[in-house]
PyMOL commands that place a pseudoatom at each C-alpha (Angstrom):
pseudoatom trace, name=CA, resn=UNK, resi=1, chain=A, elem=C, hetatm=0, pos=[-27.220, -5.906, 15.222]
pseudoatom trace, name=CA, resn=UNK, resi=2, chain=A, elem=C, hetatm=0, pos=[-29.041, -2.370, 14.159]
pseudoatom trace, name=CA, resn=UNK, resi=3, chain=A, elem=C, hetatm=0, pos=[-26.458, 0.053, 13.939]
pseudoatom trace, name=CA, resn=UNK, resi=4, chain=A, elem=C, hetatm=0, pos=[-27.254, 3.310, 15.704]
pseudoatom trace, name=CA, resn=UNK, resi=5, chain=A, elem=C, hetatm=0, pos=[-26.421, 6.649, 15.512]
pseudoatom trace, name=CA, resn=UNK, resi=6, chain=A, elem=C, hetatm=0, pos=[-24.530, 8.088, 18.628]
pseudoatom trace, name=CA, resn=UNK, resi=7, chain=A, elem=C, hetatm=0, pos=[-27.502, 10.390, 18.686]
pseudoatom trace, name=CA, resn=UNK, resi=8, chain=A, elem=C, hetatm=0, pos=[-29.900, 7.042, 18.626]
pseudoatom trace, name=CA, resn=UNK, resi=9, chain=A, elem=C, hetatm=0, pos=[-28.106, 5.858, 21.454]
pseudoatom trace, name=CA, resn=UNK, resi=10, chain=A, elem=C, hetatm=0, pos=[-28.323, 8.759, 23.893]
pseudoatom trace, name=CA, resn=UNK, resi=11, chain=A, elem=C, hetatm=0, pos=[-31.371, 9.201, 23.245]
pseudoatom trace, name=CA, resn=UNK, resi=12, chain=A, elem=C, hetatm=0, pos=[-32.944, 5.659, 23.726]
pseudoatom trace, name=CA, resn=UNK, resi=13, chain=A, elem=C, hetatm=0, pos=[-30.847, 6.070, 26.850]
pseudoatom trace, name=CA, resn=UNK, resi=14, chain=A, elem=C, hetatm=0, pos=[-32.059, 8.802, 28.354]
pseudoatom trace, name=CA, resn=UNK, resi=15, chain=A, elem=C, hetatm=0, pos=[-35.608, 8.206, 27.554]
pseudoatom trace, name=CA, resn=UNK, resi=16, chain=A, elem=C, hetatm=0, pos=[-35.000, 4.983, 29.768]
pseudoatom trace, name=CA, resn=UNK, resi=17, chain=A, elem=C, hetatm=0, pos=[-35.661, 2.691, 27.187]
pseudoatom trace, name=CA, resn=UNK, resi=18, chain=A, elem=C, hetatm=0, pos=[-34.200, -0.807, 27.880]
pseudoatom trace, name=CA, resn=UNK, resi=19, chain=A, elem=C, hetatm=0, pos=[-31.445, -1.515, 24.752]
pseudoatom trace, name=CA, resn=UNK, resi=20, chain=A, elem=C, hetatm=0, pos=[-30.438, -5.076, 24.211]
pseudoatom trace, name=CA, resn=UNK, resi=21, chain=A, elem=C, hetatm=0, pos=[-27.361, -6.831, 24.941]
pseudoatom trace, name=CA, resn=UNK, resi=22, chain=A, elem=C, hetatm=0, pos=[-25.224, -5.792, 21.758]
pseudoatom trace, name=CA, resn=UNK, resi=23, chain=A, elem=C, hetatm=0, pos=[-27.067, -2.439, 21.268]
pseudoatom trace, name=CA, resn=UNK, resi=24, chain=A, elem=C, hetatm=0, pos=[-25.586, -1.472, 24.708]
pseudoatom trace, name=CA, resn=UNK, resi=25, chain=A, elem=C, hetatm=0, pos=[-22.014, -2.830, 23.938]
pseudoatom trace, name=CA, resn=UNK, resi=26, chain=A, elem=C, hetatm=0, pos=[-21.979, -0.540, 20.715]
pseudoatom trace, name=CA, resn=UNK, resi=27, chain=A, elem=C, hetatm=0, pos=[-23.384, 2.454, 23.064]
pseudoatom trace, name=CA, resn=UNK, resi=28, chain=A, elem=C, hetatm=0, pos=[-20.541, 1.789, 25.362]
pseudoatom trace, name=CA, resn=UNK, resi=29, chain=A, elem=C, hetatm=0, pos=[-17.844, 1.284, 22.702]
pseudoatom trace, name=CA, resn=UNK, resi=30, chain=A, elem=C, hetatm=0, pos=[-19.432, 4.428, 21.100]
pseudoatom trace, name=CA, resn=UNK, resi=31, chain=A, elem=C, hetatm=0, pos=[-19.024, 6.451, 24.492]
pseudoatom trace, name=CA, resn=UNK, resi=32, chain=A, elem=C, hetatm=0, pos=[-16.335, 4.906, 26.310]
pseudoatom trace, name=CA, resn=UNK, resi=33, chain=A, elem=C, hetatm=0, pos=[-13.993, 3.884, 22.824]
pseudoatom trace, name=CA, resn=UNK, resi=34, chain=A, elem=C, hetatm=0, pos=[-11.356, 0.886, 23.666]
pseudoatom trace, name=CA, resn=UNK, resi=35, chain=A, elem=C, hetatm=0, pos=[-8.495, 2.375, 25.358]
pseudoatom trace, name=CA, resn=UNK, resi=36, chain=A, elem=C, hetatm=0, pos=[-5.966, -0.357, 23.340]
pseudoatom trace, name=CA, resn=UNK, resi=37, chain=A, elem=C, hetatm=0, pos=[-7.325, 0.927, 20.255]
pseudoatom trace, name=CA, resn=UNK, resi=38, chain=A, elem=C, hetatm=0, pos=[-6.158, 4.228, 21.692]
pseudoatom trace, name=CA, resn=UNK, resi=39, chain=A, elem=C, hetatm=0, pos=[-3.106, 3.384, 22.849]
pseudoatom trace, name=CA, resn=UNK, resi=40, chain=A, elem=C, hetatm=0, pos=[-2.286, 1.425, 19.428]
pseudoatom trace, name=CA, resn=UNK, resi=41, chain=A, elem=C, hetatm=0, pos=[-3.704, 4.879, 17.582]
pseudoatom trace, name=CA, resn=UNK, resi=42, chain=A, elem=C, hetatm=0, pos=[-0.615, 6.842, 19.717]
pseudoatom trace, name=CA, resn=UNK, resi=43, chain=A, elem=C, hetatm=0, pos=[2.018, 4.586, 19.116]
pseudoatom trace, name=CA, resn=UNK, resi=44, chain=A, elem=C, hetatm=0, pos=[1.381, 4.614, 15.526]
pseudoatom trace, name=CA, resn=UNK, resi=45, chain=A, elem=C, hetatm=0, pos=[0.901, 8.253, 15.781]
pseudoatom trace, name=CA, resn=UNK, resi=46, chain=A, elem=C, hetatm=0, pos=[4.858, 8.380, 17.651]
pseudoatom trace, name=CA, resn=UNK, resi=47, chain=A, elem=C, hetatm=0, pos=[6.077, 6.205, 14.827]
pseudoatom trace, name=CA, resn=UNK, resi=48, chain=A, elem=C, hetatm=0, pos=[5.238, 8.374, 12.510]
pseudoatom trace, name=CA, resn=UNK, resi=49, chain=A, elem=C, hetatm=0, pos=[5.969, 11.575, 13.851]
pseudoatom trace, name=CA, resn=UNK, resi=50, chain=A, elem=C, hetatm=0, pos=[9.936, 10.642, 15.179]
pseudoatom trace, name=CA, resn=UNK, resi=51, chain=A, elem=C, hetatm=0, pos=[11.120, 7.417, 13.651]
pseudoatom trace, name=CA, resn=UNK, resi=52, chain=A, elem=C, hetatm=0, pos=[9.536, 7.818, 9.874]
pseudoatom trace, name=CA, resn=UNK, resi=53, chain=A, elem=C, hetatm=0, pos=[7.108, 4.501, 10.665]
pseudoatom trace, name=CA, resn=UNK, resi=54, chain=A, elem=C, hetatm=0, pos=[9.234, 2.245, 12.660]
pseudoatom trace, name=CA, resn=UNK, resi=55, chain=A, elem=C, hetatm=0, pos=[12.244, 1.838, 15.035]
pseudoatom trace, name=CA, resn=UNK, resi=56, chain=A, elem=C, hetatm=0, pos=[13.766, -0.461, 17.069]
pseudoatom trace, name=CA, resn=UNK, resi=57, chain=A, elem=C, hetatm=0, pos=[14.628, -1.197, 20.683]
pseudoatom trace, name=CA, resn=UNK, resi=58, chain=A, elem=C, hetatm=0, pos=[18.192, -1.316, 20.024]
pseudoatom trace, name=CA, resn=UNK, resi=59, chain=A, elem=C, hetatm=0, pos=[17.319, 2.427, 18.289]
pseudoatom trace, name=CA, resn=UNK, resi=60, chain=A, elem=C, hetatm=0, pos=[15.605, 3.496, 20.827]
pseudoatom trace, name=CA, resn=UNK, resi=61, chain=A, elem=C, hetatm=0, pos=[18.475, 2.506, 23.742]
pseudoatom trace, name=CA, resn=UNK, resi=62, chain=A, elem=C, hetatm=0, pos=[15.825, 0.400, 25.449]
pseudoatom trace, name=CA, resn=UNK, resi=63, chain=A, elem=C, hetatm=0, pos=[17.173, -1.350, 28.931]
pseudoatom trace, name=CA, resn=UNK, resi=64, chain=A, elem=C, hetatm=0, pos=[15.026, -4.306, 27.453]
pseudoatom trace, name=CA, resn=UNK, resi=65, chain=A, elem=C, hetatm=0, pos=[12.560, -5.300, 25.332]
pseudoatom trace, name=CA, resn=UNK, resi=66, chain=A, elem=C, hetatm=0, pos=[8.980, -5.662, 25.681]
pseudoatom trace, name=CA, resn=UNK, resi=67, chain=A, elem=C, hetatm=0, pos=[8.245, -9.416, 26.856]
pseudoatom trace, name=CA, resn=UNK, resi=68, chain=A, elem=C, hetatm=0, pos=[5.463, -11.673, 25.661]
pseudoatom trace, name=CA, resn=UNK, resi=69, chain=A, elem=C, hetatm=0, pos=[6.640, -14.868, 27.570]
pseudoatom trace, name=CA, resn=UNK, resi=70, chain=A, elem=C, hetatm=0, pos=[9.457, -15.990, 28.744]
pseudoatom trace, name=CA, resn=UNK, resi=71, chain=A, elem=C, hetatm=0, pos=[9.990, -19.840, 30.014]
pseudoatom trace, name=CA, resn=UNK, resi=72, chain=A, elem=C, hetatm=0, pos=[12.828, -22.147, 31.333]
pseudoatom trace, name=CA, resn=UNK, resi=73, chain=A, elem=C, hetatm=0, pos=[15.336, -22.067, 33.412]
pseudoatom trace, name=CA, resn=UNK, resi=74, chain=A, elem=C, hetatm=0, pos=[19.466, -20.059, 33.167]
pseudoatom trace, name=CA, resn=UNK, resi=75, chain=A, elem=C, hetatm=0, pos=[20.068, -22.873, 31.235]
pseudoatom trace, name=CA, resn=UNK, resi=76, chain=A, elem=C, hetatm=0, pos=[17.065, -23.217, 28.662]
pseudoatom trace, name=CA, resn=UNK, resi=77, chain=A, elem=C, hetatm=0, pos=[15.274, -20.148, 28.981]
pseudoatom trace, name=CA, resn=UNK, resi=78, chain=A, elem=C, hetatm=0, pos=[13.185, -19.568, 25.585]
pseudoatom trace, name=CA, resn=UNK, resi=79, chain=A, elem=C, hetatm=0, pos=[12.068, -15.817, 26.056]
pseudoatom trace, name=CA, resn=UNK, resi=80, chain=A, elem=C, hetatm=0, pos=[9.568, -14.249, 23.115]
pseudoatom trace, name=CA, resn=UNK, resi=81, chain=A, elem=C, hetatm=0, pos=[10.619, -10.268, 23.141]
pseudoatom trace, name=CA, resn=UNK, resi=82, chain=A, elem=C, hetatm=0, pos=[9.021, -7.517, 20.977]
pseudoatom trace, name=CA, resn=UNK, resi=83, chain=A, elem=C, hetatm=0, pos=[12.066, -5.519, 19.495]
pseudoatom trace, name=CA, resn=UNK, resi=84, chain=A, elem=C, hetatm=0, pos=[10.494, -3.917, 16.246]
pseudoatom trace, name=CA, resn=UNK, resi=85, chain=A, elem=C, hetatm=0, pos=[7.871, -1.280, 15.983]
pseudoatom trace, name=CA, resn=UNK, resi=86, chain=A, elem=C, hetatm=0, pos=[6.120, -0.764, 12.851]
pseudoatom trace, name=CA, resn=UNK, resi=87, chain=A, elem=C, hetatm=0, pos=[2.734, 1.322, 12.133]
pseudoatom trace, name=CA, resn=UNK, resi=88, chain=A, elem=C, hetatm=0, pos=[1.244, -1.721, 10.845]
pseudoatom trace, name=CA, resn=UNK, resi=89, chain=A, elem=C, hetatm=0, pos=[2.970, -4.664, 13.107]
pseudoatom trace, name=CA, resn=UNK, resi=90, chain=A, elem=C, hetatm=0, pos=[5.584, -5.552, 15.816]
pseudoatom trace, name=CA, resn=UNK, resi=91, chain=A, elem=C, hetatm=0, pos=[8.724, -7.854, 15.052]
pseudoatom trace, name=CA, resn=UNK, resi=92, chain=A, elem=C, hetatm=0, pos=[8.225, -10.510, 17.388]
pseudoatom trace, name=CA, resn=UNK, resi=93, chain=A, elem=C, hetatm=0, pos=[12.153, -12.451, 18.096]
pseudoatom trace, name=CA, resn=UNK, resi=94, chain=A, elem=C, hetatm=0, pos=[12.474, -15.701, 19.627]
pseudoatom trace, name=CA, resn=UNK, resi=95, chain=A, elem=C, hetatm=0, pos=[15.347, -16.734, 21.788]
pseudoatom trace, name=CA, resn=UNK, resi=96, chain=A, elem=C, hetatm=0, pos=[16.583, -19.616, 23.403]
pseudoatom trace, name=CA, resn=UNK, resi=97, chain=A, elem=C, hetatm=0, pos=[19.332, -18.168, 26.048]
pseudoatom trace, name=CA, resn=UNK, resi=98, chain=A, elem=C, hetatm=0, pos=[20.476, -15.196, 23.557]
pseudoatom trace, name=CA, resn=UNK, resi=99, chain=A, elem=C, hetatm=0, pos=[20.659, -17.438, 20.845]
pseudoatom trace, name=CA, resn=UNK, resi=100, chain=A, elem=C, hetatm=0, pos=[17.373, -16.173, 17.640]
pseudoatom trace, name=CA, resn=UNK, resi=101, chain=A, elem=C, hetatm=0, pos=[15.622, -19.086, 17.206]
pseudoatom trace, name=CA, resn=UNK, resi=102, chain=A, elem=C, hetatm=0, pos=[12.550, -17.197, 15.214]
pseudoatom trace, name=CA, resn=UNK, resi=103, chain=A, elem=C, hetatm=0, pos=[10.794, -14.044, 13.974]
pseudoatom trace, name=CA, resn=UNK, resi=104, chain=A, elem=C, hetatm=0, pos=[7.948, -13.363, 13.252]
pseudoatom trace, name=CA, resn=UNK, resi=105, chain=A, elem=C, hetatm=0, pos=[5.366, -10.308, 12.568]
pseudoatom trace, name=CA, resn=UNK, resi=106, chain=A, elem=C, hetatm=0, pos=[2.300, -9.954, 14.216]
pseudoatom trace, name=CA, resn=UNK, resi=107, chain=A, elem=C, hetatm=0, pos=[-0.522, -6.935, 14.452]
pseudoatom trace, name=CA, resn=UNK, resi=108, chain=A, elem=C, hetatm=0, pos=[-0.688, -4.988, 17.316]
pseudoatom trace, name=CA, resn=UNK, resi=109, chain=A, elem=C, hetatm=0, pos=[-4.108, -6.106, 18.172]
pseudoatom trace, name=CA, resn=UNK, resi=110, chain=A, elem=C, hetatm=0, pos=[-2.651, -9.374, 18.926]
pseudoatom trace, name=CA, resn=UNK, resi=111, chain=A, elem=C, hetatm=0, pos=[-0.560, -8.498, 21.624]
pseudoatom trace, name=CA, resn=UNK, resi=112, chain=A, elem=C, hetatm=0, pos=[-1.970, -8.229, 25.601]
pseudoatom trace, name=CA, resn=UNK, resi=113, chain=A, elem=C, hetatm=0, pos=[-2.564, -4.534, 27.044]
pseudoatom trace, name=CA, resn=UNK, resi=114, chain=A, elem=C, hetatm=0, pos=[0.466, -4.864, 28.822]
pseudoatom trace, name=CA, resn=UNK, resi=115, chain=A, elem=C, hetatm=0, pos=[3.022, -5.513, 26.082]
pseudoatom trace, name=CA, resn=UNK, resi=116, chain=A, elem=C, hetatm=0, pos=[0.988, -2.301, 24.668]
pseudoatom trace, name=CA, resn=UNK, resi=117, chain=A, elem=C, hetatm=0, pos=[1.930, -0.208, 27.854]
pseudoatom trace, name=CA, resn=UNK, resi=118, chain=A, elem=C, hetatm=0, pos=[5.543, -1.536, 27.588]
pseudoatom trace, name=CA, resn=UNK, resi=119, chain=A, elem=C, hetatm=0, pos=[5.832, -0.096, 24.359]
pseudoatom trace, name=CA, resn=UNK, resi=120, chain=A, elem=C, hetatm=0, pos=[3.852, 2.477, 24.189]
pseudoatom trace, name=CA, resn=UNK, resi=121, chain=A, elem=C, hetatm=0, pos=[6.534, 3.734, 27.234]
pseudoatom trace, name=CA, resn=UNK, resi=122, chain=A, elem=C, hetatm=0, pos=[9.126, 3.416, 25.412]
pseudoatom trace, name=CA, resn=UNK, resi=123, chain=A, elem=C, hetatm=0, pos=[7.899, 5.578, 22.229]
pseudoatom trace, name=CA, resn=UNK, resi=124, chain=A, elem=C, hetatm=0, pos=[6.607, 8.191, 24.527]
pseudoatom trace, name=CA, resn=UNK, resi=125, chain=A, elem=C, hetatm=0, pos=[10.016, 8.606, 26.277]
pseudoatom trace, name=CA, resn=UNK, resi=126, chain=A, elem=C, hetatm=0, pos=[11.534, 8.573, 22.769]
pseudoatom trace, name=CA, resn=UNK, resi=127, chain=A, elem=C, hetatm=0, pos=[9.016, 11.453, 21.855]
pseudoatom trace, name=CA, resn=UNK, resi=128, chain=A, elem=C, hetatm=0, pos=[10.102, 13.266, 24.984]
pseudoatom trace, name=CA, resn=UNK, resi=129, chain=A, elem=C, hetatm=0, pos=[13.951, 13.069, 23.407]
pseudoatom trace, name=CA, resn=UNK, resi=130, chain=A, elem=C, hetatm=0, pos=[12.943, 13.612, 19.839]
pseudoatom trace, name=CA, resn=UNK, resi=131, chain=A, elem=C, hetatm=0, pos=[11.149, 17.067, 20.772]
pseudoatom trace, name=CA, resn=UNK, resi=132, chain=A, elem=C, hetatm=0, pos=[14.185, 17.994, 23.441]
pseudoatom trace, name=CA, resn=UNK, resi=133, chain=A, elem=C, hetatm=0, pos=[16.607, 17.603, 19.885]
pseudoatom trace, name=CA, resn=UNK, resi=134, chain=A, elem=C, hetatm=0, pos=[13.966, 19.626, 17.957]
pseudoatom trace, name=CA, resn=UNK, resi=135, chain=A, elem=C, hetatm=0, pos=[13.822, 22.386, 20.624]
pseudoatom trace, name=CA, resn=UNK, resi=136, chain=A, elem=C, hetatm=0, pos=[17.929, 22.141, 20.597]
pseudoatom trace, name=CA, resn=UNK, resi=137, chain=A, elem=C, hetatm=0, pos=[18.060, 22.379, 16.763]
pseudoatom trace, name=CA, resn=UNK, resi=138, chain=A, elem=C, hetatm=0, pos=[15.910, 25.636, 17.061]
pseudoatom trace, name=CA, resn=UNK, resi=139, chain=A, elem=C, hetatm=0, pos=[18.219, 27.845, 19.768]
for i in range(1, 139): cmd.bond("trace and resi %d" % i, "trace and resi %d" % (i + 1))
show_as sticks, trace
zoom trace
């Protein structure tokens, strides 16, 4: 794929002219950018800003964690819960009941847009308490 200029590509769009397949996915991605990317950008962004590059649900006095799956029944129920936040990665836990059965670390980009939200929600509100301390500290 050519790569254009954002300049290239408003221009070959506005004269009309007919871009193929991939050269219109990079003008969109160029105009419209990928809101995960965005939302991963802010929660790194939060990281960094209150909790020194990562924190924890249990830090952050979540109600729950962020779930990827969860399967079974009361008796067997194997949930997968992110309960880690990193700038680089999430700690994924494994239970069976509330027994760990694994961990495991895994980029942001792998998780579905809804996880994303999930935690993304839970930084933000952290944010909102970091900055109400801040404005506290300064009175």
């Amino acid at each position: 794929m050519k790569k254009y200029t954002e300049q290239d590509l408003k221009t070959a769009f506005n004269d009309g002219r007919l871009l193929d397949e991939k050269d219109f996915d990079a003008w969109l991605e160029k105009r419209f950018p990928n809101d995960k990317a965005n939302k991963i950008r802010e929660i790194k962004r939060i990281l960094e800003k209150c909790y020194d590059g990562s924190t924890t649900t249990c830090d952050l006095e979540a109600d729950s964690s962020p779930c990827i799956s969860s399967t079974g029944t009361n008796k067997m129920n194997v949930s997968v819960l992110v309960e880690r936040f990193g700038t680089n990665d999430v700690g994924i836990f494994t239970y069976n009941n509330e027994t760990e059965i694994a961990e495991d670390d895994a980029p942001y980009e792998d998780l579905e847009e809804d996880v994303i939200d999930e935690i993304l929600s839970l930084l933000e509100q952290g944010e909102v308490e970091y900055d109400k301390f801040l404005e506290s500290c300064q009175d």
